[in-house]
C-alpha positions as CSV (number, residue, x, y, z in Angstrom):
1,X,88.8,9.7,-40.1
2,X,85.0,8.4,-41.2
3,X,83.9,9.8,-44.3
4,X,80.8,9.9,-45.9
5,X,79.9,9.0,-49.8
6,X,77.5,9.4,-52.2
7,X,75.6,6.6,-54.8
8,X,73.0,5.8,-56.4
9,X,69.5,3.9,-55.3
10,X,67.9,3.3,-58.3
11,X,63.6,2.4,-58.5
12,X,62.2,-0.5,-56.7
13,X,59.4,-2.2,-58.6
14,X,57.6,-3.5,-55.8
15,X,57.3,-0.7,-53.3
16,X,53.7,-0.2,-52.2
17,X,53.7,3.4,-52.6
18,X,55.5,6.3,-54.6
19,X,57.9,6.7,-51.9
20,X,58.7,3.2,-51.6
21,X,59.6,2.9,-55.4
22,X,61.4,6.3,-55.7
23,X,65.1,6.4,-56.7
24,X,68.0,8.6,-55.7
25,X,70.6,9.9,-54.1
26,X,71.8,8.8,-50.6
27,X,74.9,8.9,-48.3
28,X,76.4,6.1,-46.9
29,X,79.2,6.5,-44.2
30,X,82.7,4.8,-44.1
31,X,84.0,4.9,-40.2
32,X,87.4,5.6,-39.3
33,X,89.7,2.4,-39.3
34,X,90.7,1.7,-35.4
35,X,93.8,-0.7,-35.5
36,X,96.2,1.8,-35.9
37,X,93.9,4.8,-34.3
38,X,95.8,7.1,-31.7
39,X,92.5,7.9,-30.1
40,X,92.6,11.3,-28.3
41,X,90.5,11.4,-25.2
42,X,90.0,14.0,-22.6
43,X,91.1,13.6,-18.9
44,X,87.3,13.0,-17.9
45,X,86.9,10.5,-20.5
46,X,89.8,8.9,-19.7
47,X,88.8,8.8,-15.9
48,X,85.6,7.7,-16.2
49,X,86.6,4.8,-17.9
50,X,89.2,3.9,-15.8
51,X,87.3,4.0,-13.0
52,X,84.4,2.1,-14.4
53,X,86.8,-0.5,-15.0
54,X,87.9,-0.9,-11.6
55,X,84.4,-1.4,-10.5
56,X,83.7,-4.6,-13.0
57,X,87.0,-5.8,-12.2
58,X,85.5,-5.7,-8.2
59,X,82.5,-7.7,-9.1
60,X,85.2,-11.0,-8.4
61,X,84.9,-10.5,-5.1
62,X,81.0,-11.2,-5.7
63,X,81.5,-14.4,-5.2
64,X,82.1,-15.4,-1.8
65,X,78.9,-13.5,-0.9
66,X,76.6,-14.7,-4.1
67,X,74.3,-17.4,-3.4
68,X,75.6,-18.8,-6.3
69,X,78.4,-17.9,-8.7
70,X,76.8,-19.3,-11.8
71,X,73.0,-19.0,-10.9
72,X,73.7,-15.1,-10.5
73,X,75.5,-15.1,-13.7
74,X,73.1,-17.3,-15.6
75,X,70.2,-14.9,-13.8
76,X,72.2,-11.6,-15.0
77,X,73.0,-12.7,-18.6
78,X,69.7,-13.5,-19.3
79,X,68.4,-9.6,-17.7
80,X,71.0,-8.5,-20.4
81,X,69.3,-11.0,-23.2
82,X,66.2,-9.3,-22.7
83,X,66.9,-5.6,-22.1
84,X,69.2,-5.6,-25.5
85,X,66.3,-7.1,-27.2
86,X,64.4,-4.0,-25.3
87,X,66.4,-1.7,-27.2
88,X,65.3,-3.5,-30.8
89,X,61.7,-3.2,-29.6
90,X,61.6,-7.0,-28.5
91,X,59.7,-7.1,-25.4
92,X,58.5,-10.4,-23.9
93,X,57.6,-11.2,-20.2
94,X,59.6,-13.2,-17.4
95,X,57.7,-16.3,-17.4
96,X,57.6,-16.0,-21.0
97,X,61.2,-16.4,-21.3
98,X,61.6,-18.7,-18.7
99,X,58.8,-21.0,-20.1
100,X,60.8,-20.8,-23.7
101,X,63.8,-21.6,-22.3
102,X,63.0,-24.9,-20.2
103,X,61.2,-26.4,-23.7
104,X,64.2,-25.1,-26.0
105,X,65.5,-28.6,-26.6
106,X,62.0,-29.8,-27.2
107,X,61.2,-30.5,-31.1
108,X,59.6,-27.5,-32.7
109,X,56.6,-28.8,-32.8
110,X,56.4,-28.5,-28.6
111,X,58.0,-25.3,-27.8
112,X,54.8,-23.3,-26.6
113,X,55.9,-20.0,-27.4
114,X,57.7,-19.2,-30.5
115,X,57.7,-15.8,-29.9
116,X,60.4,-15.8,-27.4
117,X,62.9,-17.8,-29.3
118,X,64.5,-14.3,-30.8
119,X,64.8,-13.3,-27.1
120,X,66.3,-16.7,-26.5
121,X,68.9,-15.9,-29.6
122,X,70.1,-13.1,-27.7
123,X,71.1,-15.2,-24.7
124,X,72.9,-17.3,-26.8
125,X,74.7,-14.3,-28.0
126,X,75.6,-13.6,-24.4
127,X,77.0,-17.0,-24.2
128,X,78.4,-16.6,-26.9
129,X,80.1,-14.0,-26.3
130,X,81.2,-15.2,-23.1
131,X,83.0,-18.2,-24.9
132,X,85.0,-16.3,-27.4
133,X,86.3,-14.4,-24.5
134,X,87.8,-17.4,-23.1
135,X,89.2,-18.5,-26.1
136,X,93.2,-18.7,-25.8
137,X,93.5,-16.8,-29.0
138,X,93.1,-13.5,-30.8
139,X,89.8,-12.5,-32.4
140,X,89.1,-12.6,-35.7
141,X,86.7,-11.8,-38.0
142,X,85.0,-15.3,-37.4
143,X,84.5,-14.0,-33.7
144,X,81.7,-12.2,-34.9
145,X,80.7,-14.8,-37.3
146,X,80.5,-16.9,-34.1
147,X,78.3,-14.5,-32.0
148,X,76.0,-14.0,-34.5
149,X,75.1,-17.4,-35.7
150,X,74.2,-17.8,-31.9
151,X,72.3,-15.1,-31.9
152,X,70.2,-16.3,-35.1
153,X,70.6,-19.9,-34.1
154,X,66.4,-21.3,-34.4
155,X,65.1,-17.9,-35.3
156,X,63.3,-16.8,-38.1
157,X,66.8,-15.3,-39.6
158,X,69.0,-18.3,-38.7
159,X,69.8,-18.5,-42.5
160,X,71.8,-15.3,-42.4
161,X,73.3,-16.5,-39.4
162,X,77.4,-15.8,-39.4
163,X,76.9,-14.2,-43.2
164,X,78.8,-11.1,-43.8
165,X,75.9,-8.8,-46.0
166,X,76.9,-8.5,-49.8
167,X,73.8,-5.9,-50.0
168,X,73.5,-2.2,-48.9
169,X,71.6,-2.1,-45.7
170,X,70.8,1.0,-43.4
171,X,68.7,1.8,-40.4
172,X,65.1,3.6,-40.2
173,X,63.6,5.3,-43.2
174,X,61.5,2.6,-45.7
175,X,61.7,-1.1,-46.0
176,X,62.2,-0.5,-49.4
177,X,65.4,2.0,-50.3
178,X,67.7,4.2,-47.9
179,X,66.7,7.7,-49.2
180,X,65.2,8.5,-45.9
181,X,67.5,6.5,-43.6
182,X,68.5,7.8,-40.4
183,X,71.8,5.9,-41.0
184,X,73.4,4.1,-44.0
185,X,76.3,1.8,-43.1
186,X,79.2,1.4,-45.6
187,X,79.0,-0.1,-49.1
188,X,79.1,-3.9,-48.8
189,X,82.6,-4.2,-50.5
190,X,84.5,-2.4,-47.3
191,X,82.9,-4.1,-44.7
192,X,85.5,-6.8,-44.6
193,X,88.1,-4.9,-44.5
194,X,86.5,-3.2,-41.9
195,X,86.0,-6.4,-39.5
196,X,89.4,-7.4,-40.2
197,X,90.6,-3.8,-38.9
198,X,87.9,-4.2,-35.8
199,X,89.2,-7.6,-34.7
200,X,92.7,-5.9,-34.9
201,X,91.8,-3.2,-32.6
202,X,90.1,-5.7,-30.4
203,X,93.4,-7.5,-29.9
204,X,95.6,-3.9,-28.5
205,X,96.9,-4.3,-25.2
206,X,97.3,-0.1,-25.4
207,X,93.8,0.3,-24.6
208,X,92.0,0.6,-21.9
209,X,89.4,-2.0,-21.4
210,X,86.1,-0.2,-21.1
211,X,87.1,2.7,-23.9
212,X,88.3,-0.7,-25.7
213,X,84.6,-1.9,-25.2
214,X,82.9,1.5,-26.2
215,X,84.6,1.7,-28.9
216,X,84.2,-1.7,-30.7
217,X,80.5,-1.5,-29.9
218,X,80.3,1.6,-31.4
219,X,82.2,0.6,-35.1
220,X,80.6,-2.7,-35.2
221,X,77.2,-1.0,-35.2
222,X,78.7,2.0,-38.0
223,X,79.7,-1.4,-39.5
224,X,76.3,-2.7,-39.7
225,X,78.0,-6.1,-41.4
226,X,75.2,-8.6,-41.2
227,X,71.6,-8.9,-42.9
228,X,69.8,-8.4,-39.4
229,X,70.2,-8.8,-35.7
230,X,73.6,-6.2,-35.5
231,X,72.6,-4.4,-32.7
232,X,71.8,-7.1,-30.1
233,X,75.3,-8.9,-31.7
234,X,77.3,-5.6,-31.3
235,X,76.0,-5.1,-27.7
236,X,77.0,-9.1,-27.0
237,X,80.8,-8.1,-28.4
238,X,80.9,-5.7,-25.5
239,X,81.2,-8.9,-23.1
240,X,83.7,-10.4,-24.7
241,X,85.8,-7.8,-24.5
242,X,85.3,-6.5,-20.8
243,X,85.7,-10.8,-20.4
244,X,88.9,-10.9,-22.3
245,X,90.6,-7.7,-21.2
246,X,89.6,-7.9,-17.5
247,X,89.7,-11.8,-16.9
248,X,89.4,-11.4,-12.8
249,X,85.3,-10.6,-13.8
250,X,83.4,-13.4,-13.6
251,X,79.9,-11.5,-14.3
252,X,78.3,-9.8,-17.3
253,X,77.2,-6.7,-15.9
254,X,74.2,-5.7,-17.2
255,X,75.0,-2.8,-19.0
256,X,72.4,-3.0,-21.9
257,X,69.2,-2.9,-18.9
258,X,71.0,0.9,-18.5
259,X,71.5,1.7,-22.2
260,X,67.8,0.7,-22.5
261,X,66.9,3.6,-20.2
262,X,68.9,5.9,-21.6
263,X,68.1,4.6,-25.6
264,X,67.6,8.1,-27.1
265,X,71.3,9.4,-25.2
266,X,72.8,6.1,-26.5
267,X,71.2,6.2,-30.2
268,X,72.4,10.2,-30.1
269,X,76.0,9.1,-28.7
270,X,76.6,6.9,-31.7
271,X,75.2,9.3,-34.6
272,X,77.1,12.0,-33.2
273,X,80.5,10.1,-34.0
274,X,79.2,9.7,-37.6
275,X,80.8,12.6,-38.9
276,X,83.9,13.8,-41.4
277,X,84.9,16.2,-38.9
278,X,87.7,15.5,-37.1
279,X,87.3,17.9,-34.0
280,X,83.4,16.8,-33.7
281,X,84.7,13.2,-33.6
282,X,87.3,13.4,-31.3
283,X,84.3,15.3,-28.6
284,X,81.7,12.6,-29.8
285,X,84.1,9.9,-29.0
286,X,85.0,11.8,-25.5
287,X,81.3,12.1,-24.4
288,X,80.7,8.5,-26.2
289,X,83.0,7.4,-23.4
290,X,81.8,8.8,-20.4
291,X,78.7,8.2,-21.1
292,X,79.4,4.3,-21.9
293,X,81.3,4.4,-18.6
294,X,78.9,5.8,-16.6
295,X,76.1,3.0,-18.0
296,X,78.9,0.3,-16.9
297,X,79.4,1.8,-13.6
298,X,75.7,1.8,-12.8
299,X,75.3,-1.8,-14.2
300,X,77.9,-2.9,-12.1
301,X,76.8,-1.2,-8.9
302,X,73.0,-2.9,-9.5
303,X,75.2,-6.3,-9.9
304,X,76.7,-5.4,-5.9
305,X,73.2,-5.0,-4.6
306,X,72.1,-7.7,-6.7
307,X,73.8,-10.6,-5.2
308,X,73.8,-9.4,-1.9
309,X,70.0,-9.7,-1.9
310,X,70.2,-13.1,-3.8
311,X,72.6,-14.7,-0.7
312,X,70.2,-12.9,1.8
313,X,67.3,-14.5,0.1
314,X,69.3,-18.4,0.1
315,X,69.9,-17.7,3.8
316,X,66.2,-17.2,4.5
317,X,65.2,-20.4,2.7
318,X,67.5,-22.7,4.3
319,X,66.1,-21.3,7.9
320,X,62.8,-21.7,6.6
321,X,63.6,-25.8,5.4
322,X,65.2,-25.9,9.0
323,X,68.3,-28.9,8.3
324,X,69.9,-28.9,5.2
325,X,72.3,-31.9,4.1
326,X,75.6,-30.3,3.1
327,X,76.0,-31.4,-0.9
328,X,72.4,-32.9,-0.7
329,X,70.3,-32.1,-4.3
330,X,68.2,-30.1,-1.8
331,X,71.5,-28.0,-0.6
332,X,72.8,-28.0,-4.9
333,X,69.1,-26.8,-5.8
334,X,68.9,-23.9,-3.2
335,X,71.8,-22.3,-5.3
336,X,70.8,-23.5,-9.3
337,X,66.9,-22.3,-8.9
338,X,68.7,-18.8,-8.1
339,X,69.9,-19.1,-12.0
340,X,66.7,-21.0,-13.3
341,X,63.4,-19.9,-11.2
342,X,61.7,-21.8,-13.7
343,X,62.3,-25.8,-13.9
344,X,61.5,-28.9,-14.3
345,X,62.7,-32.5,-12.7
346,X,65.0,-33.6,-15.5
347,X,66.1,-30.0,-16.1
348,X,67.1,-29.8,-12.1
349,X,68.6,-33.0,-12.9
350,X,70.9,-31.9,-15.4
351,X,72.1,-28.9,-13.5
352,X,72.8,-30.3,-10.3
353,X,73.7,-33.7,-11.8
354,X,71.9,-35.6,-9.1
355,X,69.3,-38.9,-9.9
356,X,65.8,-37.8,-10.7
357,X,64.4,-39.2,-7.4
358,X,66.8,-37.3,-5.2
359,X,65.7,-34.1,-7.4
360,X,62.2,-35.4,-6.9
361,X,62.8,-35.3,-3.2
362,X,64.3,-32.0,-2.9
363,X,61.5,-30.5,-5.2
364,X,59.1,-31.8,-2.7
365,X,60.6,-29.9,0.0
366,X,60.8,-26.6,-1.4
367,X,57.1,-27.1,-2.1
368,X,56.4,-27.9,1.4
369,X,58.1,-25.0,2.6
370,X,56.7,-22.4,-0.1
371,X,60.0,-21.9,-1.6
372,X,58.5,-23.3,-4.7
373,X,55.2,-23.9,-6.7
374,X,54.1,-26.2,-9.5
375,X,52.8,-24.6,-12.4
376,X,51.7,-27.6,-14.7
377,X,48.5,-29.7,-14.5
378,X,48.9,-33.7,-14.0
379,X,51.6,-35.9,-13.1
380,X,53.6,-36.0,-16.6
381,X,55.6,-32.7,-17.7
382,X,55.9,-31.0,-14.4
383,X,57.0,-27.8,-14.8
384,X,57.6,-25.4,-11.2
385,X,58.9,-22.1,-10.4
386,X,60.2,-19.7,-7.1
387,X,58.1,-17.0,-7.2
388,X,60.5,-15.2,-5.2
389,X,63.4,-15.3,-7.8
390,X,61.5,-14.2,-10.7
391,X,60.5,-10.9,-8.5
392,X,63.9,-10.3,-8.2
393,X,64.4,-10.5,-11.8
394,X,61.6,-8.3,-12.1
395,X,62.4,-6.1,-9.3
396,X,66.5,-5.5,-11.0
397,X,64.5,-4.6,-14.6
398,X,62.5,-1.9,-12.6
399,X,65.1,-0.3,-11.2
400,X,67.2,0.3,-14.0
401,X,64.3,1.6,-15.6
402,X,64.3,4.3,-13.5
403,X,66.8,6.9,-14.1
404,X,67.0,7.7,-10.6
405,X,67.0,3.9,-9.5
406,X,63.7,3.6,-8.2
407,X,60.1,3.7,-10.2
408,X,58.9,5.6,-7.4
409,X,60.6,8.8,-7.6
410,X,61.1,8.3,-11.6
411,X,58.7,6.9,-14.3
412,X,60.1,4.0,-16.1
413,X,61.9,5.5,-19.3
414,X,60.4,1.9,-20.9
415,X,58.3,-0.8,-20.3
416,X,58.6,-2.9,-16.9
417,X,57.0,-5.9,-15.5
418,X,54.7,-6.3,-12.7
419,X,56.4,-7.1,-9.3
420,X,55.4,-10.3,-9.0
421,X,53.9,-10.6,-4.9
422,X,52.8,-7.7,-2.5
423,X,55.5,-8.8,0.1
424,X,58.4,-7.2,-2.4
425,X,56.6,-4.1,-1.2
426,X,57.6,-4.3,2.2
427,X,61.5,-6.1,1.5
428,X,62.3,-3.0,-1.0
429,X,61.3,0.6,0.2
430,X,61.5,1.1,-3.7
431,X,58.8,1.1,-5.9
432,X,54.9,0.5,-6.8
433,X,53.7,-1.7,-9.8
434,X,53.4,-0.2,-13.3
435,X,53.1,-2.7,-15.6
């Protein structure tokens, strides 16, 4: 079982105050190994996330009703990007992300907004992710290694990126030394050991997916092994997992838009396992659980309601563009602007793989029928985006803000974007803008 130690800080020269430059005593906290762990759970536990796992596993079905199986997913990984960066106080808007994304490839010198690239990171994490889950072999520690340089990839900590910490770190308390940390991960020299034993347990078949999931999230973040960025990199390894151990799931859900919500049940789930008593961990890890399983559950459910609005949407725009080629660019765009409301002619080009002036041409109809709208000034650089799409994304970020599912009969538990148009009013009795 976890254990917790005692050292030594000693003074930091350069601390700005007192406090900063004090020395002491602190505890830091070795978790329980998991490859060989028996875990004991509780019939509700145990229910909840076996029943949460059936309803991921559903989400296949998704996709003979999605508008498009890869612009949903694309449209969903990136609402988990941006609500795990919630949850490390990253908060950037829509467009903002959008914009980022569509001048990624650009040279630095020409992406616009630099502050989104850490938000970016964390969709490469997703993706990540998503990749090492359909890799044909076990994980290993270099799984993480993997995840996290994507993560850090062209953000100000890509030098750390895929580098195990040799230093004590720890959560909260001063910048300076871990006497008043809320949490101090182990000593540097275990944490090998200890992401050799998490890829281990990654690798049972005797566990149940979703518990498989809670859990790994939960020791890779008592783990703490990297310089920065753990968090959003422990919350990507959740997706692998759920990927690998229920391969008939072709969507993230986006669970980390619900552990947003819930941040202060989530941060108090994961301290309360912290402990070197072994009947308060076996009911930590019990409510731990059911409380991760419930969050996948919901994610899952807003994933259902999600597409089906997505397909009812592409329906609505093909009536409104009247006759629609069958695998025209105009036909291929109708399902990729679903993934990436925010696009330009040689970006379009690349995802539907059509010539730039049959892309041209199918542009020009979408902003003839007020599907689309350009964005960018002059004839070089055109940049558009569907109005409609982005309220969606919007619209899914508001609702899982809400502990009750809807901002109008609960306040956001965090910050939400403006609906985008007045006529989401009327197509969602749901909620009223915030902000």
């Amino acid at each position: 079982m976890g254990s917790f130690h005692t050292a030594y800080w000693h003074s930091t020269p350069g601390g700005f105050t007192k406090k900063d430059r004090a020395g002491g005593r602190y505890r830091w906290y070795l978790p329980t190994f998991l490859a060989d762990d028996t875990l004991p759970m509780s019939s509700e536990a145990t229910s909840s996330a076996s029943r949460a796992g059936k309803l991921i596993a559903s989400l296949f079905n998704l996709g003979s009703r999605a508008a498009s199986t890869e612009g949903i997913a694309r449209l969903l990984l990136r609402a988990e990007a941006v609500s795990s960066s919630h949850i490390e106080g990253l908060t950037i808007g829509t467009r903002r992300i959008l914009r980022a994304e569509l001048y990624e490839d650009e040279p630095p010198n020409l992406r616009f907004d630099r502050s989104a690239v850490e938000v970016i990171g964390n969709i490469h994490a997703m993706e990540a992710a998503i990749e090492e889950a359909e890799r044909d072999e076990a994980m290993a520690v270099d799984t993480f290694k993997r995840i996290h340089r994507a993560l850090c990839k062209g953000t100000r900590i890509e030098q750390v990126g895929g580098t195990i910490r040799t230093e004590q770190n720890w959560v909260g308390g001063s910048g300076f030394n871990p006497l008043s940390a809320a949490y101090v991960p182990p000593a540097p020299e275990h944490v090998e050991a200890l992401l050799d034993d998490l890829a281990q347990f990654c690798n049972r078949d005797d566990v149940d997916p979703v518990v498989k999931a809670a859990m790994a999230h939960y020791q890779f973040e008592s783990i703490h092994p990297f310089p920065d960025g753990n968090g959003r990199t422990g919350r990507a390894l959740i997706h692998t997992i759920l990927r690998r151990d229920l391969p008939e799931c072709d969507y993230v859900p986006p669970i980390s838009l619900v552990l947003a919500t819930y941040r202060s049940e989530y941060i108090r789930h994961l301290t309360a396992m912290r402990t070197d008593d072994p009947s308060l961990e076996t009911d930590a890890r019990n409510e731990w659980i059911a409380f991760f399983s419930g969050c996948c559950e919901r994610a899952a459910g807003e994933m259902t309601e999600l597409a089906a609005e997505m397909e009812q949407l592409r329906q609505g725009w093909a009536e409104r563009l009247g006759s629609v080629r069958s695998g025209s660019a105009l036909e291929l765009m109708l399902f990729e602007v679903q993934g990436s409301p925010v696009f330009s002619i040689s970006s379009m080009a690349r995802l539907t793989g059509r010539s730039f002036p049959a892309v041209n041409g199918a542009v020009s109809a979408l902003l003839d029928a007020g599907i689309a709208k350009e964005t960018s000034k002059g004839k070089r650089n055109r940049v558009f985006e569907v109005p409609e799409v982005i309220g969606y994304f919007n619209l899914l970020e508001r609702r899982l803000a809400s502990r009750a599912g809807s901002i109008k009969v609960s306040k956001p538990a965090r910050r939400v974007p403006f609906r985008d148009e007045a006529r989401y009013e009327s197509r969602r009795n749901s909620d009223a803008p915030e902000g």
